[in-house]
Biopython code that builds the backbone (N, CA, C, O; Angstrom):
import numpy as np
from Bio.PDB.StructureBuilder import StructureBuilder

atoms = [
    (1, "UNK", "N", (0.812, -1.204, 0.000)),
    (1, "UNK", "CA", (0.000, 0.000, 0.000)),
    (1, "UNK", "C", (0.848, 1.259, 0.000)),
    (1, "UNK", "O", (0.482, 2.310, -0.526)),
    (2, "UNK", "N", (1.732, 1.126, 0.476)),
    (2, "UNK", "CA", (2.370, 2.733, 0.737)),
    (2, "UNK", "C", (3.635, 2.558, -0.387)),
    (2, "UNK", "O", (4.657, 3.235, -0.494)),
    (3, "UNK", "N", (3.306, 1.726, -0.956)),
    (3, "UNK", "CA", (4.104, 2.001, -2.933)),
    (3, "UNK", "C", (3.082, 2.681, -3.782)),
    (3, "UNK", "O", (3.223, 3.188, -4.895)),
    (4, "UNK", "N", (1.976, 2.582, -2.993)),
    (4, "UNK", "CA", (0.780, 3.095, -4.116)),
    (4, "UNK", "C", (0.773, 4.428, -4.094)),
    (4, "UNK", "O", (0.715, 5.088, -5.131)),
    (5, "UNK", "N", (0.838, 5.002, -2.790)),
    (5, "UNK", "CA", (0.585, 6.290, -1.835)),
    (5, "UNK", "C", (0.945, 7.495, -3.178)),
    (5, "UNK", "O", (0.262, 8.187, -3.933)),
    (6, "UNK", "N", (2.493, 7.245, -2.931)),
    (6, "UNK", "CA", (3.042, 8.211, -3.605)),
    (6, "UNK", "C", (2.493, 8.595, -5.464)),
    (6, "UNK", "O", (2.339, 9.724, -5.930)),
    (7, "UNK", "N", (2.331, 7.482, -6.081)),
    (7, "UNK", "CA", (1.490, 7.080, -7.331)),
    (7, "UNK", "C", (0.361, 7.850, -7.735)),
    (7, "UNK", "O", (0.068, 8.492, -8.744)),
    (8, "UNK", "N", (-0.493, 7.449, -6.025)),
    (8, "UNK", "CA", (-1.945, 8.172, -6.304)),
    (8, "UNK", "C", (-1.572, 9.334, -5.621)),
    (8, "UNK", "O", (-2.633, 9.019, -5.082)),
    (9, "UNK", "N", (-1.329, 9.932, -5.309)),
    (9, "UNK", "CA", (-0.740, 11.591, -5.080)),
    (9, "UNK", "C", (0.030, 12.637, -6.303)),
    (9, "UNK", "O", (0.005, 13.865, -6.386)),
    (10, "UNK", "N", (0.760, 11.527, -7.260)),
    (10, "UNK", "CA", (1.354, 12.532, -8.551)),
    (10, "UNK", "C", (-0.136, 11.961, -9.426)),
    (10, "UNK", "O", (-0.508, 12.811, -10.235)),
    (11, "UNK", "N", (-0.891, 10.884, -9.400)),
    (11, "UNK", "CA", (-1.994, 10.960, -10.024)),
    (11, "UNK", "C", (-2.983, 12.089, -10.002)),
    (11, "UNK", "O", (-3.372, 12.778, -10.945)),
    (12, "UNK", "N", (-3.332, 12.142, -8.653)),
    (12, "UNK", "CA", (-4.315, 13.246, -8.336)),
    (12, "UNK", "C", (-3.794, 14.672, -8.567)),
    (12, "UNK", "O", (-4.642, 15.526, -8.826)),
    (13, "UNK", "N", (-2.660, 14.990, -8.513)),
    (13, "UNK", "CA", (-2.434, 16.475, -8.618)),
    (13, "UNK", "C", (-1.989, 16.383, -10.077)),
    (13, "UNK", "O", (-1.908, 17.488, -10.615)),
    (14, "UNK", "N", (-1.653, 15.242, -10.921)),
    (14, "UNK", "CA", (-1.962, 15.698, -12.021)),
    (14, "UNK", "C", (-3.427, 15.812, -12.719)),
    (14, "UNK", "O", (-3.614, 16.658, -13.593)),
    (15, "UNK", "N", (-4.234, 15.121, -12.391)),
    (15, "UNK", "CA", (-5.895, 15.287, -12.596)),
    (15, "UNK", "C", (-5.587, 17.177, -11.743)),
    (15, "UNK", "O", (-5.115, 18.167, -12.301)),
    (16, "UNK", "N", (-5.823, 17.109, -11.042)),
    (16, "UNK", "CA", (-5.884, 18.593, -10.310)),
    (16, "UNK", "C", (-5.498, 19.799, -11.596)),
    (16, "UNK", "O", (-6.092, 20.707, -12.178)),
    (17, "UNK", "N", (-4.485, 19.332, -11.607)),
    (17, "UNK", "CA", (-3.468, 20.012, -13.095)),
    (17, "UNK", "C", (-4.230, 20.249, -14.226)),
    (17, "UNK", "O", (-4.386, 21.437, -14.510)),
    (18, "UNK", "N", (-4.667, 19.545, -14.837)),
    (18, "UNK", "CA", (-5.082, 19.218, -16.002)),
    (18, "UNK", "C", (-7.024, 19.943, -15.767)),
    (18, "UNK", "O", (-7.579, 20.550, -16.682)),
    (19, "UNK", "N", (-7.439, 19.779, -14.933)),
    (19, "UNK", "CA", (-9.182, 20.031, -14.641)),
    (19, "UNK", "C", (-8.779, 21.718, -14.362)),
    (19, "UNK", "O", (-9.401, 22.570, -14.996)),
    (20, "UNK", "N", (-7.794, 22.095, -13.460)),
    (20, "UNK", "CA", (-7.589, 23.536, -13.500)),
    (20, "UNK", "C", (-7.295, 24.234, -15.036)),
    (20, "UNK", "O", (-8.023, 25.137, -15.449)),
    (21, "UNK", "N", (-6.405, 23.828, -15.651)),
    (21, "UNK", "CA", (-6.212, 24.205, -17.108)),
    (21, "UNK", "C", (-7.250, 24.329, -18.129)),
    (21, "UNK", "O", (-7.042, 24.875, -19.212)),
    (22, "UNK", "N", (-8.581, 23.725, -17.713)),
    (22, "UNK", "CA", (-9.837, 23.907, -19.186)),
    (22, "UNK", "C", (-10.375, 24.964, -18.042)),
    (22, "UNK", "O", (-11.606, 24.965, -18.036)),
    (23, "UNK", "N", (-9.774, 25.913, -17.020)),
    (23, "UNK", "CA", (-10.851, 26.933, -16.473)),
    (23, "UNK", "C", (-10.876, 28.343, -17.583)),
    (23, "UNK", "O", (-9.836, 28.914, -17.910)),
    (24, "UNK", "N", (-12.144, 28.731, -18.034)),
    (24, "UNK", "CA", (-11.965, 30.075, -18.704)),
    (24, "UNK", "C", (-10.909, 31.064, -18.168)),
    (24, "UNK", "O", (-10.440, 31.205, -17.038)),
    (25, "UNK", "N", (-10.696, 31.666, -19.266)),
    (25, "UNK", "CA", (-9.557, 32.991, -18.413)),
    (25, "UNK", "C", (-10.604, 34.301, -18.641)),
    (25, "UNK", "O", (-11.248, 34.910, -19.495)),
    (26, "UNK", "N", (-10.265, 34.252, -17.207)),
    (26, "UNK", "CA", (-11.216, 35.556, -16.738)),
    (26, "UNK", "C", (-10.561, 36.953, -17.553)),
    (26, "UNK", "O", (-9.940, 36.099, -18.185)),
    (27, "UNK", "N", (-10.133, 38.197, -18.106)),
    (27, "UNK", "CA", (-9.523, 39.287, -17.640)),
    (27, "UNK", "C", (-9.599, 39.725, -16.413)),
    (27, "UNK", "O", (-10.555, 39.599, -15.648)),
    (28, "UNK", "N", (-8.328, 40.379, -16.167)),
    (28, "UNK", "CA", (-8.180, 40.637, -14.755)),
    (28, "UNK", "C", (-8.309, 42.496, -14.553)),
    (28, "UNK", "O", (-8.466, 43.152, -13.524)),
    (29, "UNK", "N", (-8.180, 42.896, -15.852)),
    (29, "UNK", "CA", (-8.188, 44.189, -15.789)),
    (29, "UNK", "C", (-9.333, 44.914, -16.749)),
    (29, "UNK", "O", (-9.110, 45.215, -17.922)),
    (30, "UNK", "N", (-10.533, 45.136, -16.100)),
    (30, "UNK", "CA", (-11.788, 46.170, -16.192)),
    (30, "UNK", "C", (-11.403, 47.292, -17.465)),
    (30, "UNK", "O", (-10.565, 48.193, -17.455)),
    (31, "UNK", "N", (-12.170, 46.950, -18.347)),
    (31, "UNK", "CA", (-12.184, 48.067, -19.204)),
    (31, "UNK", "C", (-11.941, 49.544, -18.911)),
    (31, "UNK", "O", (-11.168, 50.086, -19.700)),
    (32, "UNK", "N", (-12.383, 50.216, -18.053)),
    (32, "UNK", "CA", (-12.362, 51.384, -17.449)),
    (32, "UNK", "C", (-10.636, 51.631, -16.427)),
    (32, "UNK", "O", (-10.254, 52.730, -16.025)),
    (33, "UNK", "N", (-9.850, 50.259, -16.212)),
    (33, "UNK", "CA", (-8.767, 50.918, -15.698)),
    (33, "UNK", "C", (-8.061, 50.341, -16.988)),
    (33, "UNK", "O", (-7.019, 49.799, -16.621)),
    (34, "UNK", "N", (-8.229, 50.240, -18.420)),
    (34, "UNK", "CA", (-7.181, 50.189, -19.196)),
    (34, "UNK", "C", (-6.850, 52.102, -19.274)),
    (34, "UNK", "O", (-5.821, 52.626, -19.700)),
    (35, "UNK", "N", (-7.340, 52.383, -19.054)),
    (35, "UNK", "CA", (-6.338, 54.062, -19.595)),
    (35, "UNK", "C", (-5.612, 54.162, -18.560)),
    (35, "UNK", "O", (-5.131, 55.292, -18.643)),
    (36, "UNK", "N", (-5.182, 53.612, -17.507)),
    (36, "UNK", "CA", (-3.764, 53.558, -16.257)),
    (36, "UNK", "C", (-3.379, 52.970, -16.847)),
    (36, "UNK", "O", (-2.396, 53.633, -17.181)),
    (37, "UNK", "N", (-3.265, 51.416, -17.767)),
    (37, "UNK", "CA", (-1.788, 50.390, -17.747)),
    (37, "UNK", "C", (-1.494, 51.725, -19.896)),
    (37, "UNK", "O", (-0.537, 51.371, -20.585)),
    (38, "UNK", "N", (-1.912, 52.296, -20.154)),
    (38, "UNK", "CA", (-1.756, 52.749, -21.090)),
    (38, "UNK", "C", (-1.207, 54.227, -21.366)),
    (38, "UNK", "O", (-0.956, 54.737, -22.458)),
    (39, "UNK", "N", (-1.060, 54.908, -19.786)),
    (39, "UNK", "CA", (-0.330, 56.121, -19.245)),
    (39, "UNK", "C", (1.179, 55.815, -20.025)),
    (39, "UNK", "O", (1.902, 54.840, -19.819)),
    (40, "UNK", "N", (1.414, 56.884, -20.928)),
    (40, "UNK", "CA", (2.880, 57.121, -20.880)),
    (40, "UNK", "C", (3.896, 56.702, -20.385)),
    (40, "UNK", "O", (4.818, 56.081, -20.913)),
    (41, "UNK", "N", (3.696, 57.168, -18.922)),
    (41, "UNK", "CA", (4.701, 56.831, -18.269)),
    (41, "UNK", "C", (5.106, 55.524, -17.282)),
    (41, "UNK", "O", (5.800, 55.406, -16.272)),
    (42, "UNK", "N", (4.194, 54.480, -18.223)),
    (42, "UNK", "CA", (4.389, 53.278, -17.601)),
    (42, "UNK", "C", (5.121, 53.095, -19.107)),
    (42, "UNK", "O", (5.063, 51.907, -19.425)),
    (43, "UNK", "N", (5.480, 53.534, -19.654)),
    (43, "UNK", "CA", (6.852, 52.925, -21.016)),
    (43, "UNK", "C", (7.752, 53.229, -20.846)),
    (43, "UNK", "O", (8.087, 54.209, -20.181)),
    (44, "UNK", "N", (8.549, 52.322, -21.511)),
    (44, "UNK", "CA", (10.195, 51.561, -20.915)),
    (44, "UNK", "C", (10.460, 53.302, -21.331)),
    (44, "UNK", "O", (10.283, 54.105, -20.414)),
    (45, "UNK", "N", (10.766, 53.695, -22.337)),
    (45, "UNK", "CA", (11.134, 55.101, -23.048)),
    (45, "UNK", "C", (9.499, 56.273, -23.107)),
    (45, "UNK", "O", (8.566, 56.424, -23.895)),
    (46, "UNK", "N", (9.945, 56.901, -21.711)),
    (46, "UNK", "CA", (9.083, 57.839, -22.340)),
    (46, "UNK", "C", (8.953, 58.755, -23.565)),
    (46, "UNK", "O", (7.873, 59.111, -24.039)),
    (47, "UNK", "N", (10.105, 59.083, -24.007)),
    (47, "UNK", "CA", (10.446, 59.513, -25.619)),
    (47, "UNK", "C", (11.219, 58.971, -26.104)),
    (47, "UNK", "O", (12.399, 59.321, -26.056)),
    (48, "UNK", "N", (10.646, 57.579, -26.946)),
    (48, "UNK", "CA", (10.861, 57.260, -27.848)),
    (48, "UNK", "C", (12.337, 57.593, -28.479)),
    (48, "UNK", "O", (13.476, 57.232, -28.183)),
    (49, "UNK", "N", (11.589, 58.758, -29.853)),
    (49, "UNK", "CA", (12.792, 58.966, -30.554)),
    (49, "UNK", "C", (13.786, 59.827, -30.189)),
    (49, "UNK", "O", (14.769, 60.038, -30.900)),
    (50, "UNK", "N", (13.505, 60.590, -28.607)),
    (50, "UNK", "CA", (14.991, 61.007, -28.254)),
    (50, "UNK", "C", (15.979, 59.754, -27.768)),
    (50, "UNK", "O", (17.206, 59.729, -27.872)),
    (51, "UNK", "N", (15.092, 58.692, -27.194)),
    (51, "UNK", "CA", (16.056, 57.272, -27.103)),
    (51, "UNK", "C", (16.744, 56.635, -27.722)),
    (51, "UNK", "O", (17.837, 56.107, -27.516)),
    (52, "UNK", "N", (15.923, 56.690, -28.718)),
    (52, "UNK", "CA", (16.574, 56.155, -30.467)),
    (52, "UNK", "C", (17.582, 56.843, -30.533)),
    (52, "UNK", "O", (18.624, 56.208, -30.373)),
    (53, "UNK", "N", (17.749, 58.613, -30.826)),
    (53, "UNK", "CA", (18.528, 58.712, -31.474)),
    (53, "UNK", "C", (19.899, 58.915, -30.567)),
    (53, "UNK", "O", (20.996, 58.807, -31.114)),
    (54, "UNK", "N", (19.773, 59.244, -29.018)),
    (54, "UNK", "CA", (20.808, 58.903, -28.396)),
    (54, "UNK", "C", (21.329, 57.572, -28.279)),
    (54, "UNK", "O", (22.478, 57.484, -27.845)),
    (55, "UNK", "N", (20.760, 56.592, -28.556)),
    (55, "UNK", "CA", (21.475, 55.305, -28.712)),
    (55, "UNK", "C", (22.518, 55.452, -29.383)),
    (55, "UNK", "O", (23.650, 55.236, -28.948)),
    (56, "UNK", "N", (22.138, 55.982, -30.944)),
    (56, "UNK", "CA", (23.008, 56.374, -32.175)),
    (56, "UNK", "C", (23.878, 57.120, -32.135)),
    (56, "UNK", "O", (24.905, 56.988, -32.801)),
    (57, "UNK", "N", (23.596, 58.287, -31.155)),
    (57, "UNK", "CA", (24.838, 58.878, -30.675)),
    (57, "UNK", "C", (25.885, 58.538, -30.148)),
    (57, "UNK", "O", (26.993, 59.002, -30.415)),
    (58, "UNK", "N", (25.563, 57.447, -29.113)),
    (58, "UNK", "CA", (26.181, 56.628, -27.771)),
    (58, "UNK", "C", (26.629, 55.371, -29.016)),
    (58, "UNK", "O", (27.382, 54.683, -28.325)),
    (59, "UNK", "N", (26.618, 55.031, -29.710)),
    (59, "UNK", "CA", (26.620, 53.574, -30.686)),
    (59, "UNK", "C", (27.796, 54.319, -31.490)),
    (59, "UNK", "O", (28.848, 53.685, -31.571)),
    (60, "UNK", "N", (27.743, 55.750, -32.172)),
    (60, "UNK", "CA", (28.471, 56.183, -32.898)),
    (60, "UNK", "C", (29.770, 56.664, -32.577)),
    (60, "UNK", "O", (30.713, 56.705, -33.367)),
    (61, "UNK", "N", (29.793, 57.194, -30.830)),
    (61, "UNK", "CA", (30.881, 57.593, -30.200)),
    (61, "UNK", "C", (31.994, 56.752, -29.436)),
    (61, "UNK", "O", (33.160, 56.987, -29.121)),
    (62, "UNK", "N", (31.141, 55.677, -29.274)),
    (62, "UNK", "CA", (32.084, 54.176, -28.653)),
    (62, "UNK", "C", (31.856, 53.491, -29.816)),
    (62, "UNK", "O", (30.839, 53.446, -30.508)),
    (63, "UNK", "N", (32.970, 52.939, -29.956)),
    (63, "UNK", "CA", (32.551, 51.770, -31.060)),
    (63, "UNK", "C", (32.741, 50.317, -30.521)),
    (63, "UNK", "O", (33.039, 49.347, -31.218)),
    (64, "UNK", "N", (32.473, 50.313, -28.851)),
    (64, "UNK", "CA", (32.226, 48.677, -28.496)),
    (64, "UNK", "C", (31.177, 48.523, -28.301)),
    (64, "UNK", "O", (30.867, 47.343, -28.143)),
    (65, "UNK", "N", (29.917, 49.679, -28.186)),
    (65, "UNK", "CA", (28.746, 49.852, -28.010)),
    (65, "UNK", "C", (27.856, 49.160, -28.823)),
    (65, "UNK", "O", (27.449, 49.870, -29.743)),
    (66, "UNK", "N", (27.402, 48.017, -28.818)),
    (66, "UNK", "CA", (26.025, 47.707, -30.057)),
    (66, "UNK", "C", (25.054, 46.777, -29.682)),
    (66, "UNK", "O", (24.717, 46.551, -28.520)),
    (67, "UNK", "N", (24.541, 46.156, -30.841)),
    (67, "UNK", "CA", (23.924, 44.839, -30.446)),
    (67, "UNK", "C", (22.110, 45.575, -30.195)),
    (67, "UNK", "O", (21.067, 44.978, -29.929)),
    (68, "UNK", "N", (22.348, 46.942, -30.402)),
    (68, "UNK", "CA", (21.120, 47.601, -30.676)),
    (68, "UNK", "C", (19.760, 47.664, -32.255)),
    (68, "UNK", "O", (18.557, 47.693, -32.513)),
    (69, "UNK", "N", (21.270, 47.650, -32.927)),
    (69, "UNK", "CA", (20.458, 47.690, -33.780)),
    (69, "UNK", "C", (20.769, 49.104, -34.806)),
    (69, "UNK", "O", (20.226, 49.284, -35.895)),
    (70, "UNK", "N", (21.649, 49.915, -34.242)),
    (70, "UNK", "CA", (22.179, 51.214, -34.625)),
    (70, "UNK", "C", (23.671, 50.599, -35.836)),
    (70, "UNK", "O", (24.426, 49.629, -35.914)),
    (71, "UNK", "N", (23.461, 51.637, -36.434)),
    (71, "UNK", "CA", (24.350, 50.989, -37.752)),
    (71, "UNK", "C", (25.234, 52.182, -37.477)),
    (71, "UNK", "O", (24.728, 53.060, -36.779)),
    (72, "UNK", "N", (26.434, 52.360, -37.895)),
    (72, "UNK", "CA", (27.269, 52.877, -38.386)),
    (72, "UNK", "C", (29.357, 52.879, -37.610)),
    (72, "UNK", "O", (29.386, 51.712, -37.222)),
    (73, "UNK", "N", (30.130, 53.192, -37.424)),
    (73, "UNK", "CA", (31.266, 52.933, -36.971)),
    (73, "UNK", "C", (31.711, 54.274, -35.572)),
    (73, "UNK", "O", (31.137, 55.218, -35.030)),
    (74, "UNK", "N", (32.637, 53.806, -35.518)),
    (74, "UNK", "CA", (33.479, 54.739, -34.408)),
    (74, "UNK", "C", (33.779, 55.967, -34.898)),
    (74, "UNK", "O", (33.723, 56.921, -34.122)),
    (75, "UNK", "N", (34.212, 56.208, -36.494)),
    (75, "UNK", "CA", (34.446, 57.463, -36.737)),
    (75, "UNK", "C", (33.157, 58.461, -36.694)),
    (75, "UNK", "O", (33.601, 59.593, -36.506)),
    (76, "UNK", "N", (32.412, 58.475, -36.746)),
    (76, "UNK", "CA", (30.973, 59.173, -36.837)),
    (76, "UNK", "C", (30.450, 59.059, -38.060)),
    (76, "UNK", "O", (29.259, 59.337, -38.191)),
    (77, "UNK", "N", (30.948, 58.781, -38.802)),
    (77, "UNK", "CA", (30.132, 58.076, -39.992)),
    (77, "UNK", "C", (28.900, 57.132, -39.948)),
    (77, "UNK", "O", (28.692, 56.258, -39.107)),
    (78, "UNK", "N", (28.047, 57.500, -41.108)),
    (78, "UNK", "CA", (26.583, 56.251, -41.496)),
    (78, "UNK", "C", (27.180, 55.112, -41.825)),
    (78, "UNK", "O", (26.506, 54.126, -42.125)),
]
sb = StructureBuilder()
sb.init_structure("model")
sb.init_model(0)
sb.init_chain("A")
sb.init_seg("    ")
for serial, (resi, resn, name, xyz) in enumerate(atoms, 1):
    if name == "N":
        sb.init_residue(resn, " ", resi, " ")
    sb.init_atom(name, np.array(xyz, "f"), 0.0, 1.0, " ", f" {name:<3s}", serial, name[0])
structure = sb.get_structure()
């Protein structure tokens, strides 16, 4: 019996597993508080293309700097 124990215990919590997984997914966030997760200033860059283009600055003035995505060399050249 107590070879079984352990058996019917990864049995049942995989049934557990599996009966939790077909539950609908609720949303968790109310139409009316999407304009908070959509505030500005919950983004990684609040401006954008001043980020961008200081990358390019910072990418153009070191040249060990990359892996961004910014093209051009150490001399200041495109």
């Amino acid at each position: 019996m107590r070879s079984l124990l352990p058996l019917a215990v990864a049995a049942g919590s995989l049934l557990a597993a599996a009966l939790a997984g077909c539950s609908p997914v609720q949303p968790w966030v109310k139409p009316y508080q999407r304009e908070h997760l959509a505030d500005p200033i919950m983004s990684f860059d609040p401006h954008p293309a001043s980020a961008a283009y200081m990358d390019h600055v910072y990418a153009v003035r070191q040249a060990a700097r990359g892996g961004t995505g910014a093209v051009g060399g150490g001399c200041g050249c495109n």
